[in-house]
LOZADO-427028 format. One record per residue: x, y, z of N, C-alpha, C, CB in turn; residue number from 1. Coordinates in Angstrom, 2 decimals. Each point is the difference from the previous one (the first is absolute). Glycine has a CB too. Layout:
REM LOZADO-427028
<<X; Y; Z>; <X; Y; Z>; <X; Y; Z>; <X; Y; Z>; NUM>;
...
***
This chain:
REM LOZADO-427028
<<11.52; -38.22; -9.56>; <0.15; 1.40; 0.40>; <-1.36; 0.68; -0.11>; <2.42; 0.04; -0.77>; 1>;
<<-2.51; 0.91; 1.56>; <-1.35; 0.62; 0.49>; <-0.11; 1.13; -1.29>; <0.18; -0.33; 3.12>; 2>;
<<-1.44; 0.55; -3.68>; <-0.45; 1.25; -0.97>; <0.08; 0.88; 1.31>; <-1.81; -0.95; -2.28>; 3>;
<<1.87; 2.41; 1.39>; <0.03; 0.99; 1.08>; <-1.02; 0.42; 0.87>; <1.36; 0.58; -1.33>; 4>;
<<-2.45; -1.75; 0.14>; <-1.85; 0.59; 0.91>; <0.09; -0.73; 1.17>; <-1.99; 0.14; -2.05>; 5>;
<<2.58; -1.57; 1.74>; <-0.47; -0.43; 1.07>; <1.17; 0.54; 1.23>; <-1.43; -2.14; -1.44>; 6>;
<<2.68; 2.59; 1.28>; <0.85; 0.40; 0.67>; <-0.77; 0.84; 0.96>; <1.76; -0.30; -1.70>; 7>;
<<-2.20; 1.69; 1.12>; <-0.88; 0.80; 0.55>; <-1.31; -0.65; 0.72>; <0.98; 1.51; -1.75>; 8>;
<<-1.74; -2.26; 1.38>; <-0.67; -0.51; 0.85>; <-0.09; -0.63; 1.12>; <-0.22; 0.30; -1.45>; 9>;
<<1.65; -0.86; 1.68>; <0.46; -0.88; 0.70>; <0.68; 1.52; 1.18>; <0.43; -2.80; -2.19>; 10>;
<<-0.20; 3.83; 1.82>; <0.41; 0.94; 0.80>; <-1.42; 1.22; 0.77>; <2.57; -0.51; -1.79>; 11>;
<<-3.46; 0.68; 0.84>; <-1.30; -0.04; 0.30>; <-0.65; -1.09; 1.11>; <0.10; 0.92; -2.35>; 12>;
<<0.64; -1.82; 2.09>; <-1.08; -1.06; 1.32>; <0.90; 0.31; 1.05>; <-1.11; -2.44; -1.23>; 13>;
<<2.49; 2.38; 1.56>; <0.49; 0.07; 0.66>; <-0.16; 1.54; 0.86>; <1.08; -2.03; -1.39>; 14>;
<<-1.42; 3.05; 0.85>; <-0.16; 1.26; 0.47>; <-1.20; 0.10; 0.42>; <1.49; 0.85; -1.25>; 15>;
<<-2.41; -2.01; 1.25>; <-1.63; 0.39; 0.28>; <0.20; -0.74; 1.27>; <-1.64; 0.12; -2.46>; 16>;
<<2.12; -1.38; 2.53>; <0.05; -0.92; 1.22>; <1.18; 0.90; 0.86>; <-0.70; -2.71; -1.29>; 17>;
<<1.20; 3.69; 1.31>; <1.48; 0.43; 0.83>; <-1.02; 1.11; 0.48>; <2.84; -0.56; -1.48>; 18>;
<<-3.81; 1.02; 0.36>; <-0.78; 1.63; 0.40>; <1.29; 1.32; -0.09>; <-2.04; -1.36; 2.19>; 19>;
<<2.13; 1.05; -3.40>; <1.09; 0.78; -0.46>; <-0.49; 0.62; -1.44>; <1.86; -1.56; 1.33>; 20>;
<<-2.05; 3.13; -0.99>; <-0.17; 0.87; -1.15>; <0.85; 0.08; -1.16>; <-0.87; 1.07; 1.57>; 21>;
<<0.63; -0.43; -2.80>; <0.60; 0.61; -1.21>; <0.91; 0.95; 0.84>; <-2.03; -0.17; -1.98>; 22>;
<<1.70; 0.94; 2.66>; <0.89; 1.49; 0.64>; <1.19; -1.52; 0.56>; <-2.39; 3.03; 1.33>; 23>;
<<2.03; -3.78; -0.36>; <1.05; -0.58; 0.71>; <0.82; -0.64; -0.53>; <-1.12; -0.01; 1.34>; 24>;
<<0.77; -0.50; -2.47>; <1.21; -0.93; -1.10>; <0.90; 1.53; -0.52>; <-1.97; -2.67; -1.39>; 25>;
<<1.51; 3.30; 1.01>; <0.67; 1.66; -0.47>; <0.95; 0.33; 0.56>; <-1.72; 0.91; -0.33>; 26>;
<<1.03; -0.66; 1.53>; <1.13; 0.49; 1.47>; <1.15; -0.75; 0.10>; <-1.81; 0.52; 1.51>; 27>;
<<1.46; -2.29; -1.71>; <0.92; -0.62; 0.58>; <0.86; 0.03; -1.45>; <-1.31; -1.46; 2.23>; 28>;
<<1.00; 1.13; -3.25>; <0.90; -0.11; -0.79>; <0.93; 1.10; -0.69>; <-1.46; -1.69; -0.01>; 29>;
<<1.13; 3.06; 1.07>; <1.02; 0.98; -0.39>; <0.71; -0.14; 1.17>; <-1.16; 1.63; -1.54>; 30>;
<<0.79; -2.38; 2.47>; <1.31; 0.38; 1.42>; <1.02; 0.46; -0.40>; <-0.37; -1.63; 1.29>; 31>;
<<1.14; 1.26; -2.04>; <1.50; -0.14; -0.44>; <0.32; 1.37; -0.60>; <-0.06; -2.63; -0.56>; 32>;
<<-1.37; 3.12; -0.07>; <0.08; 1.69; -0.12>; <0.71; 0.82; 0.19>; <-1.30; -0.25; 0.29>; 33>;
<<2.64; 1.27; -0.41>; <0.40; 0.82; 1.27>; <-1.34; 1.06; 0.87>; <2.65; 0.01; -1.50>; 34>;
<<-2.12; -0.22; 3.11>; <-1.60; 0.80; -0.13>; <0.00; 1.22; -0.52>; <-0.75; -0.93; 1.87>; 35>;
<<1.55; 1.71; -2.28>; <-0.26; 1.07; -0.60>; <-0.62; 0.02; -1.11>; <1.48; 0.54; 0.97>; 36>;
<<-1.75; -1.47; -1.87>; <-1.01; -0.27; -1.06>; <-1.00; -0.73; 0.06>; <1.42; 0.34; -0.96>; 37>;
<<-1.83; -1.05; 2.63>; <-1.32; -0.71; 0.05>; <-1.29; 1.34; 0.00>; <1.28; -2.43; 1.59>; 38>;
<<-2.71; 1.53; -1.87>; <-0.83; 1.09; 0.33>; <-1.09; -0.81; -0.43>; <1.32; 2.29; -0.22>; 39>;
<<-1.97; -1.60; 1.46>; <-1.82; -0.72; 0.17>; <-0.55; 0.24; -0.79>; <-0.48; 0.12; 1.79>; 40>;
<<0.71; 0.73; -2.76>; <-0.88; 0.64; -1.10>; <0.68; -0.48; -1.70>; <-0.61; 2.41; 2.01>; 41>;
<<0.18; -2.80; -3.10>; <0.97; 0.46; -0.90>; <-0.58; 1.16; -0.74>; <1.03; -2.25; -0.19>; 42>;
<<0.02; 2.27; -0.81>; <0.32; 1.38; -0.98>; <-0.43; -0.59; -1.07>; <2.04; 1.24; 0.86>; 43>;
<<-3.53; 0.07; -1.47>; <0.07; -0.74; -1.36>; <0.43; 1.62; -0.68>; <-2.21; -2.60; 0.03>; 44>;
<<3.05; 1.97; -1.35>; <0.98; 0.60; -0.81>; <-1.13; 0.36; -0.92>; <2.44; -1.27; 0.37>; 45>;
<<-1.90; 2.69; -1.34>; <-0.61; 0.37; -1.13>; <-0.06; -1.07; -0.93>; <0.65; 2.16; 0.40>; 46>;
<<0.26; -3.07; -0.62>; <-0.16; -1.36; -0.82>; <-0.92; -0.98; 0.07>; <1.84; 0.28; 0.07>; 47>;
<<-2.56; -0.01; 1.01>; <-1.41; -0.89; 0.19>; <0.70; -1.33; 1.01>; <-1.50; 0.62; -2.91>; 48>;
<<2.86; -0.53; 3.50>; <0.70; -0.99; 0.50>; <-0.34; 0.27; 1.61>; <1.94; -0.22; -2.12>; 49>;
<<-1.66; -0.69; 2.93>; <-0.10; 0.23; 1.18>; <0.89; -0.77; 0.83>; <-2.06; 0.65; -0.52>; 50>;
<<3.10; -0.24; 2.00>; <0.46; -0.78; 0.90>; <0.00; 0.23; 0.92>; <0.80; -0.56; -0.96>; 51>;
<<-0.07; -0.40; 1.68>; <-0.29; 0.66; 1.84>; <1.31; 1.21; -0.02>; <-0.89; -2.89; 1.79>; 52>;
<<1.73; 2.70; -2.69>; <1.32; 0.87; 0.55>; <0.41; 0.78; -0.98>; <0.86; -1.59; 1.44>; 53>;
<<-0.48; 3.00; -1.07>; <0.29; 0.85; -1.39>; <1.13; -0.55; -0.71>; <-0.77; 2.13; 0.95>; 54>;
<<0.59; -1.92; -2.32>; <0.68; -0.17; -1.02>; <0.29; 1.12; -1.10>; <-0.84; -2.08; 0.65>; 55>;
<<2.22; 2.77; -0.13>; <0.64; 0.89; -0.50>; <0.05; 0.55; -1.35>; <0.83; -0.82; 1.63>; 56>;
<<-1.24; -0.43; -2.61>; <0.09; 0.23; -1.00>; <-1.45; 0.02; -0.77>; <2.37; -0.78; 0.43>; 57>;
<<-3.77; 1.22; 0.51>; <-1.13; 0.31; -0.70>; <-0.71; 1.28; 1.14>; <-0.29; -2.83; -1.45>; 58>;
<<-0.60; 3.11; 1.10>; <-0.47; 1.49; 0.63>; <-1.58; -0.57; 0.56>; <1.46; 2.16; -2.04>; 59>;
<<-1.54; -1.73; 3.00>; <-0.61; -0.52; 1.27>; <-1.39; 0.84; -0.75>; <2.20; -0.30; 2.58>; 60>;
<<-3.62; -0.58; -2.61>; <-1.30; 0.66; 0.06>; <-0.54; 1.04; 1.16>; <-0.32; -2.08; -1.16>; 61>;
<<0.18; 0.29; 1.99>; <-0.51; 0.19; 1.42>; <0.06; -1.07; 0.65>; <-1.34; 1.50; -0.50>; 62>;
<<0.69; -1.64; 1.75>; <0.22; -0.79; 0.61>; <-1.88; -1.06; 0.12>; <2.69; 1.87; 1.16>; 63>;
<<-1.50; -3.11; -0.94>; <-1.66; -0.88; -0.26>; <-0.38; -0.56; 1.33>; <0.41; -0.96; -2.54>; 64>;
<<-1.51; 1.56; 2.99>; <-0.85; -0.76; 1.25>; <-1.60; -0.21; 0.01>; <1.83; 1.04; 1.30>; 65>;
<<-2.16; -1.81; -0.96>; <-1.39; -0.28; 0.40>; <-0.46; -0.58; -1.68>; <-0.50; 2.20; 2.42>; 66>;
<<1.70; -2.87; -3.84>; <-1.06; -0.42; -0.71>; <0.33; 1.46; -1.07>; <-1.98; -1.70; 2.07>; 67>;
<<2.65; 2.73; -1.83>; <-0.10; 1.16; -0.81>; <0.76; 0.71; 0.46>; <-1.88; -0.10; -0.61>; 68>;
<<2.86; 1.01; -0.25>; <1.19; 0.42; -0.26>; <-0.73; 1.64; 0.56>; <1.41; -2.01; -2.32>; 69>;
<<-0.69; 2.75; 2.75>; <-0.22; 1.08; 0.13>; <1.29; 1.06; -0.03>; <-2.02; -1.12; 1.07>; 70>;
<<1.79; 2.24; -1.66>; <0.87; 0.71; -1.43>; <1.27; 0.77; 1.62>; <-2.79; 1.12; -3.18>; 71>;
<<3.44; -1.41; 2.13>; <1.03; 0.69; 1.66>; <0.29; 1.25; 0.05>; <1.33; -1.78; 0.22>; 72>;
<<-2.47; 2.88; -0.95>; <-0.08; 1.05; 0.48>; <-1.33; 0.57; -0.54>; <2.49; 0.11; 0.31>; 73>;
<<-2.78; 1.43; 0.93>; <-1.60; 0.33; -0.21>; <0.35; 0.63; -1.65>; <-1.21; 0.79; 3.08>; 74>;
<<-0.16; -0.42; -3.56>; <-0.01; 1.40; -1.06>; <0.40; 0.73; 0.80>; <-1.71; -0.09; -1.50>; 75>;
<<2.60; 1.24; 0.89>; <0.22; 0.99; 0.26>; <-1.49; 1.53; 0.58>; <2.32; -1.51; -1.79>; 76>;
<<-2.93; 1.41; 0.93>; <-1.23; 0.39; 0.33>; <-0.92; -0.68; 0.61>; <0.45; 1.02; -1.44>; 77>;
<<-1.21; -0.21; 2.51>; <-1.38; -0.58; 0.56>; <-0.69; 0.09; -1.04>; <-0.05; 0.60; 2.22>; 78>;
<<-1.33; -1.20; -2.45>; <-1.43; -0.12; -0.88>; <-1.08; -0.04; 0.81>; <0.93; -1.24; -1.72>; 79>;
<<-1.33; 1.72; 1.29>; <-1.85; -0.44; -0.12>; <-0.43; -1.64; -0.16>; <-0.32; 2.42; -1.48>; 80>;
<<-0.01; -3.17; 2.00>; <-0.56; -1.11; -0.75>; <-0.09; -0.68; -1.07>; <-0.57; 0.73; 1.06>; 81>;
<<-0.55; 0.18; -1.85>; <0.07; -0.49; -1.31>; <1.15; 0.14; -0.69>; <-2.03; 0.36; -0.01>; 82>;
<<2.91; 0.78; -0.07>; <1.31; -0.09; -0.39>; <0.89; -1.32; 0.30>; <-0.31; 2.42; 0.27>; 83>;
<<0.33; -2.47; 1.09>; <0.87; -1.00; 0.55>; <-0.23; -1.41; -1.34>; <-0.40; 0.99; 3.22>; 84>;
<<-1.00; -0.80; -3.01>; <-0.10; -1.67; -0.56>; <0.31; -0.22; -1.14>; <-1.58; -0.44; 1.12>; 85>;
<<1.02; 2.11; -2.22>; <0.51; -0.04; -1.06>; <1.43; -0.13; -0.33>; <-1.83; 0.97; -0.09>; 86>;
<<2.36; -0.47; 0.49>; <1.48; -0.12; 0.55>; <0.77; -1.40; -0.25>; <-0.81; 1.62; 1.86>; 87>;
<<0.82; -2.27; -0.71>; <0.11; -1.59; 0.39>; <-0.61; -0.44; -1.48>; <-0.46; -0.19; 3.11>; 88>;
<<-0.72; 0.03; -3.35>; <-0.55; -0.88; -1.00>; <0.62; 0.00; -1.29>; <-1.93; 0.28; 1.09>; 89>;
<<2.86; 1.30; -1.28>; <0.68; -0.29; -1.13>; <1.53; -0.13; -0.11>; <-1.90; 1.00; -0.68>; 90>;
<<2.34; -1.14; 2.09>; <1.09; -0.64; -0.14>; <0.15; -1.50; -0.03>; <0.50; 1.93; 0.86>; 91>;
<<0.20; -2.42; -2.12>; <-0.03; -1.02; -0.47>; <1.82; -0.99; 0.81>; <-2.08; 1.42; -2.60>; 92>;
<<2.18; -2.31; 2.82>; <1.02; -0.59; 0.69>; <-0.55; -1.80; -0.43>; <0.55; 2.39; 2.29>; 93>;
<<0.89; -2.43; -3.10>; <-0.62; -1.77; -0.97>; <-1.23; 0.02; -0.38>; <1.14; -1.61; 1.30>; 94>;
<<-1.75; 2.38; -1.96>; <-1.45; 0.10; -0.74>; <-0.91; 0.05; 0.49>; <0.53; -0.83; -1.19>; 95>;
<<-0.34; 0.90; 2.85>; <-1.25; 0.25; 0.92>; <-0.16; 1.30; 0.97>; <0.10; -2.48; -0.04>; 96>;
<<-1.18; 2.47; -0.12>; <-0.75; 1.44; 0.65>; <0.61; 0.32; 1.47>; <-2.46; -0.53; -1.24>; 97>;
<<2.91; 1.21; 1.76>; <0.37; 0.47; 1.57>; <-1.04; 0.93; 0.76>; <2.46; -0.05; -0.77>; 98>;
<<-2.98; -0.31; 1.79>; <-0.89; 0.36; 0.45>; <0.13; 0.85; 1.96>; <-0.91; -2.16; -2.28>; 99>;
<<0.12; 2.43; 2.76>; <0.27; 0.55; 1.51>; <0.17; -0.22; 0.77>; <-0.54; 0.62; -0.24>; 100>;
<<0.12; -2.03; -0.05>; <0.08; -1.46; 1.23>; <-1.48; -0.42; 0.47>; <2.42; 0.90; 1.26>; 101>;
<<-2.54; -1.52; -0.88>; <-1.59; -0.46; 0.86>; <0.02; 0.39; 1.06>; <-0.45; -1.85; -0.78>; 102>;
<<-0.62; 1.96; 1.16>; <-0.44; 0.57; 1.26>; <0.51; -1.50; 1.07>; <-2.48; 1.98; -1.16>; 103>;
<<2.47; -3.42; 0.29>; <0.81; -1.00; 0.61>; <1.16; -0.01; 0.85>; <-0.84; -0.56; -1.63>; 104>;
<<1.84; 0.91; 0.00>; <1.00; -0.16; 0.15>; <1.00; 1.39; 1.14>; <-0.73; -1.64; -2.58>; 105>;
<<-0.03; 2.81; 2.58>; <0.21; 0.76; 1.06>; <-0.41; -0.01; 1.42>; <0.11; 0.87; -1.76>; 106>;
<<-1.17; -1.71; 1.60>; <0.13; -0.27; 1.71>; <0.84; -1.15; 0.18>; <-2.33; 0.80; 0.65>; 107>;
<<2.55; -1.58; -1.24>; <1.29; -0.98; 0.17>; <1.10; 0.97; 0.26>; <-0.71; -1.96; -1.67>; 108>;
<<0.81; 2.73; 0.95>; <1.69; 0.96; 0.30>; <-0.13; 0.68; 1.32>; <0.55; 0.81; -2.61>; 109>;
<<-1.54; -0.01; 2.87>; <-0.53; 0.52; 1.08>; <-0.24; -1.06; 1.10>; <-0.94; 1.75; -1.48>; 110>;
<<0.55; -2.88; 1.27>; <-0.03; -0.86; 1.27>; <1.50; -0.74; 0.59>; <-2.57; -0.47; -0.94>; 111>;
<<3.46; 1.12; 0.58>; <1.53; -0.68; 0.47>; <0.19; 0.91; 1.20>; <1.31; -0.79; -2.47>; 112>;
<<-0.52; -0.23; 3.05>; <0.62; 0.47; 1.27>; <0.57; 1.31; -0.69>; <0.62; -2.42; 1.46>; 113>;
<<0.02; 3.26; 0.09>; <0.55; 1.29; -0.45>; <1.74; -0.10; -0.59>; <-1.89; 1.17; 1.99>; 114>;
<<2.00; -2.82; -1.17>; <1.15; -0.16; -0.14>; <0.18; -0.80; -1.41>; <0.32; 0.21; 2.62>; 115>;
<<-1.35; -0.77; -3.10>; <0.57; -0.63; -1.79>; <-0.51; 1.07; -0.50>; <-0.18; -2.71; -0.42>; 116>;
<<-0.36; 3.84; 0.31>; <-0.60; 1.08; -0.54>; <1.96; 0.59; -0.71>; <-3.09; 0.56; 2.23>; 117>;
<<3.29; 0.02; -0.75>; <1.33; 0.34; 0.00>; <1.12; -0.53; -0.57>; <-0.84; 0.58; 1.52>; 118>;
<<0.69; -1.92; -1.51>; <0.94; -0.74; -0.80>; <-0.21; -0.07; -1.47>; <0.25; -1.21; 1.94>; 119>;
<<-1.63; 0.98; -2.52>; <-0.15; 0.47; -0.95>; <0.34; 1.16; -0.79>; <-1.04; -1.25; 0.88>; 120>;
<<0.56; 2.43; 0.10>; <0.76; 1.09; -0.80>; <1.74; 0.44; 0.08>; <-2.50; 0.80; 0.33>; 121>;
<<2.98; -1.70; 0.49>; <1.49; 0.15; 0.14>; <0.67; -0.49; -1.37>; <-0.10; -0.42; 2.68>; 122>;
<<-0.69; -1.30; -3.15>; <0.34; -0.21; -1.24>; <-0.55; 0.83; -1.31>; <0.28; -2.05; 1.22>; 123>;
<<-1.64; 2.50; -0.73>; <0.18; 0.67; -1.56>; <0.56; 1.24; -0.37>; <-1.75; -1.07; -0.22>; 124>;
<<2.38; 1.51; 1.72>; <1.36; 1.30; -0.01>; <1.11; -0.54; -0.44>; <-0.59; 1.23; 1.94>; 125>;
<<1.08; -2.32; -1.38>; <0.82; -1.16; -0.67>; <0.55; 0.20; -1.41>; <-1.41; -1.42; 1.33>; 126>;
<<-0.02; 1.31; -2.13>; <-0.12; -0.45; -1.56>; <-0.11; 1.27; -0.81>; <-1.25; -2.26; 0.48>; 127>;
<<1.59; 3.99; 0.64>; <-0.59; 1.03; -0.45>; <-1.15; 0.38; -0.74>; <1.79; -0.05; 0.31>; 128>;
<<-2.91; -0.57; 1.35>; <-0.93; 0.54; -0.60>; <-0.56; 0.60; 1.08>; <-0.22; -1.40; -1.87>; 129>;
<<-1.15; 1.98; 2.02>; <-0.62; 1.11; 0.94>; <-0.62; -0.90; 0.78>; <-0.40; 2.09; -1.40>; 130>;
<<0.17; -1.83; 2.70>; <-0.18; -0.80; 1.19>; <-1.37; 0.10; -0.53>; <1.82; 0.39; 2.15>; 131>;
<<-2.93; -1.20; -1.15>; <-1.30; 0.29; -0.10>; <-0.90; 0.65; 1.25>; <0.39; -1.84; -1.66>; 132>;
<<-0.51; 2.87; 1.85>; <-0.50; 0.72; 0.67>; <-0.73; 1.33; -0.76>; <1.69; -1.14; 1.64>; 133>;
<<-3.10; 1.49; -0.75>; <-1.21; 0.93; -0.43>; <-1.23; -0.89; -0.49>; <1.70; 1.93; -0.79>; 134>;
<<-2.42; -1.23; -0.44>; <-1.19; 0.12; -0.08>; <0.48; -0.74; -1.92>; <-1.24; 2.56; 2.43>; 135>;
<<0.41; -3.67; -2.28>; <-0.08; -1.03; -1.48>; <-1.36; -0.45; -0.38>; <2.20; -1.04; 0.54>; 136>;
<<-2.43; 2.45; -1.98>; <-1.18; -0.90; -0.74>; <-0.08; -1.59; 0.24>; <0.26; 1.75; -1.84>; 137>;
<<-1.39; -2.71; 1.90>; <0.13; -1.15; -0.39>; <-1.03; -0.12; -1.02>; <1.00; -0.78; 2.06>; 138>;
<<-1.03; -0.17; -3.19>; <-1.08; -0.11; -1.12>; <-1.74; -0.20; 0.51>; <2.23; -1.22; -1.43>; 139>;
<<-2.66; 1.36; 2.25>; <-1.79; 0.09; 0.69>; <-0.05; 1.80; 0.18>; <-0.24; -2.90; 1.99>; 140>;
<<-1.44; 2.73; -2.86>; <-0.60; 1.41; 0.98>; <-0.81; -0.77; 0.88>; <-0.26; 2.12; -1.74>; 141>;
<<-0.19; -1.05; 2.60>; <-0.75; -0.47; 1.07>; <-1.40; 0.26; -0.01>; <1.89; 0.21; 1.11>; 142>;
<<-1.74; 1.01; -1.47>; <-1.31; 0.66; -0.46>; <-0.22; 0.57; -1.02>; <-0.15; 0.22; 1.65>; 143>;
<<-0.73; 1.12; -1.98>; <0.06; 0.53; -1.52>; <1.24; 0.94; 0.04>; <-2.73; -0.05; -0.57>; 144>;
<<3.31; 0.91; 1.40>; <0.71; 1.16; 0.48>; <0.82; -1.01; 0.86>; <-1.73; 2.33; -0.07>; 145>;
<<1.97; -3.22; 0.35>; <1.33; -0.66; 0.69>; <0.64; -1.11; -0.29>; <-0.80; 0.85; 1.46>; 146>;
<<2.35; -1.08; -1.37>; <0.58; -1.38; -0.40>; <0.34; -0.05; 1.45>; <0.98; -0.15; -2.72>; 147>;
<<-0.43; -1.22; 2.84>; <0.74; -0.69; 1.36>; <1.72; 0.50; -0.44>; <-2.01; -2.71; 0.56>; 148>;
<<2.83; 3.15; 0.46>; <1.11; 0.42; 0.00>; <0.69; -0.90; 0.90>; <-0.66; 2.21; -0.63>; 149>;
<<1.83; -2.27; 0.94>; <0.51; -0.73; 1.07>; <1.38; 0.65; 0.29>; <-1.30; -2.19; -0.62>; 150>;
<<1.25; 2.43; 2.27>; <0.56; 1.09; 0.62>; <1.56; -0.98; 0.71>; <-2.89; 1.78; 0.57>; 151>;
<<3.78; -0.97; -0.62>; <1.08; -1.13; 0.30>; <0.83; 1.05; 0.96>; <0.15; -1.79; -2.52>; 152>;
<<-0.62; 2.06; 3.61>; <0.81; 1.50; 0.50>; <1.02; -0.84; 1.48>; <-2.66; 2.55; -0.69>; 153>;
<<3.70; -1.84; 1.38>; <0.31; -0.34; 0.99>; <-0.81; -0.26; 1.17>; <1.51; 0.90; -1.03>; 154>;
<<-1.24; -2.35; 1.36>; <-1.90; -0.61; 1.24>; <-0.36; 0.04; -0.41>; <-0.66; 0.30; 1.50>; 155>;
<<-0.25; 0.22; -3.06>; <-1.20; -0.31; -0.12>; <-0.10; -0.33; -1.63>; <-0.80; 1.48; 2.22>; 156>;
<<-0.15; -2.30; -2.26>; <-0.13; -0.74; -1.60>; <-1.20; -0.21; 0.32>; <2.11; -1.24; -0.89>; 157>;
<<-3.09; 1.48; -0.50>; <-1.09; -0.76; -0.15>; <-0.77; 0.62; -1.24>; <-0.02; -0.68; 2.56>; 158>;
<<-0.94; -0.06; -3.07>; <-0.93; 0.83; -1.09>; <-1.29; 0.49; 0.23>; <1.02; -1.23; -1.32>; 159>;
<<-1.12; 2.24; 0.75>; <-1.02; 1.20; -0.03>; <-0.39; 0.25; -1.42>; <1.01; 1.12; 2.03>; 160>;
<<-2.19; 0.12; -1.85>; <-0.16; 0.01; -1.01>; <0.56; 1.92; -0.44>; <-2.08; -2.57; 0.27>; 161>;
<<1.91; 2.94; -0.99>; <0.41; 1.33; -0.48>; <-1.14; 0.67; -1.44>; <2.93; -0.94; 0.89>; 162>;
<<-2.97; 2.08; -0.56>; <-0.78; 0.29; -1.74>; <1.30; -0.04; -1.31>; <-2.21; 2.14; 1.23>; 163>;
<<1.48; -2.53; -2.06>; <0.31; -0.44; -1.36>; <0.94; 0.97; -0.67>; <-2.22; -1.12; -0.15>; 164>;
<<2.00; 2.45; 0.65>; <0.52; 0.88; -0.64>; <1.45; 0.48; 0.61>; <-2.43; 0.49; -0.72>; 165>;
<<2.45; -1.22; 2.56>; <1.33; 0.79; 0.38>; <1.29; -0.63; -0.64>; <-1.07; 0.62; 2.29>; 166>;
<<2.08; -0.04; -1.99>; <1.03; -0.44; -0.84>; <1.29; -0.59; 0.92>; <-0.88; 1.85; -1.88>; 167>;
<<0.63; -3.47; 1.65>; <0.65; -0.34; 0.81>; <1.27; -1.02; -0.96>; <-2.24; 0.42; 2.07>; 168>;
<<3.25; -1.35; -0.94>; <0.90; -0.69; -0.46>; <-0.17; -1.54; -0.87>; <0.84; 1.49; 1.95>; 169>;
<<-0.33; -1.25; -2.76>; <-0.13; -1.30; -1.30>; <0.81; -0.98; -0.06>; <-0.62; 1.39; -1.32>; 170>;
<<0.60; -2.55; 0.96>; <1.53; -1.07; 0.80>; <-0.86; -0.99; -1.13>; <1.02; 0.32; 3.61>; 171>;
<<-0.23; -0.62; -4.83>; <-0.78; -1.24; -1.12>; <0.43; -1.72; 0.26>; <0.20; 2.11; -2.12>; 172>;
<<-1.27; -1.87; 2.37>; <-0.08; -1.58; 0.28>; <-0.27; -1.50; -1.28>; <-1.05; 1.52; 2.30>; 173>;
<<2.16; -2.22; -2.39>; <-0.61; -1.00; -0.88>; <0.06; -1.42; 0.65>; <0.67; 1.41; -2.03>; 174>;
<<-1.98; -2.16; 1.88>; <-0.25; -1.17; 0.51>; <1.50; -1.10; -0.95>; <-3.41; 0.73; 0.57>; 175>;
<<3.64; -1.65; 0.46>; <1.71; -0.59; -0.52>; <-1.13; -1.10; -1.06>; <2.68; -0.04; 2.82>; 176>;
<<-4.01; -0.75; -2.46>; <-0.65; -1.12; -1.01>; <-0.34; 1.12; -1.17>; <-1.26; -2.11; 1.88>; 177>;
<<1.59; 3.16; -2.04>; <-0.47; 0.85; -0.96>; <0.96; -0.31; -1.20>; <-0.99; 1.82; 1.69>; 178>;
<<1.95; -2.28; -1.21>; <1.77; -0.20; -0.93>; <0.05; -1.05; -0.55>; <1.43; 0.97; 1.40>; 179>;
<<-2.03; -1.32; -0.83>; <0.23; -1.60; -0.54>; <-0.71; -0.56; -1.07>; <0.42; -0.41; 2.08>; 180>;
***
């Protein structure tokens, strides 16, 4: 009988020679899902837990894409910058720092079709949380008087920069290898 390493390895070779992703073993092995609980995205829980499908009996963070969970709703208040970051940096979630996001990881969000954009925020209305649309600190300044923001409006998405001081929308971001 096979150890489980080599089990897994033996499923690893087989997924490299087929050209078959981590996402595609996922997908396939929830088929059976009802679709009302499948989803391209999972949920990571205040418990530091995460799945593809809600689970009734824990309370939803946010939602995890691109590598990093993002909080399923803005601050209530706009900030300034430096606020923002101060902000984020001291909210703590499993002993790690939450931050604005990268200037990365927002043009990844910003570079989706309009139509997974939309689907995205359908689920994180879903999970009651606030769609993503407007104007999002991300963790870079640009200059001495500017950070990079990233704009998520109807047609139009992209990042810019803004002065430091206007007071814009906050959304805490924690990297998911941060948890671990």
């Amino acid at each position: 009988m096979k150890t489980k390493e080599q089990a897994l390895a033996a499923i690893q070779k087989i997924m490299e020679q087929s050209g078959l992703t981590k996402e595609d073993v996922i997908s396939a092995w929830n088929i059976n899902v009802p679709t009302t609980e499948k989803s391209e995205y999972e949920i990571l829980y205040t418990d530091g837990t995460h799945s593809v499908s809600l689970q009734t009996d824990k309370t939803p963070w946010g939602v995890i894409i691109f590598g990093c969970a993002i909080h399923l709703n803005e601050i209530p208040d706009k900030m300034g910058y430096p606020k923002a970051q101060n902000f984020c940096s001291k909210t703590i979630f499993k002993s790690k720092k939450c931050n604005c996001g990268s200037r990365i990881f927002w043009t990844r969000v910003i570079s989706l079709s309009e139509e997974m954009l939309e689907k995205l925020n359908a689920f994180i209305i879903s999970i009651k949380g606030q769609p993503l649309k407007g104007d999002y600190w991300t963790t870079g300044k640009c200059h001495k008087n500017d950070a990079w923001i990233a704009y998520i409006h109807k047609g139009q998405k992209g990042i810019s920069s803004a002065n430091i001081h206007k007071r814009i929308k906050v959304r805490q971001i924690i990297e998911i290898a941060e948890l671990k």
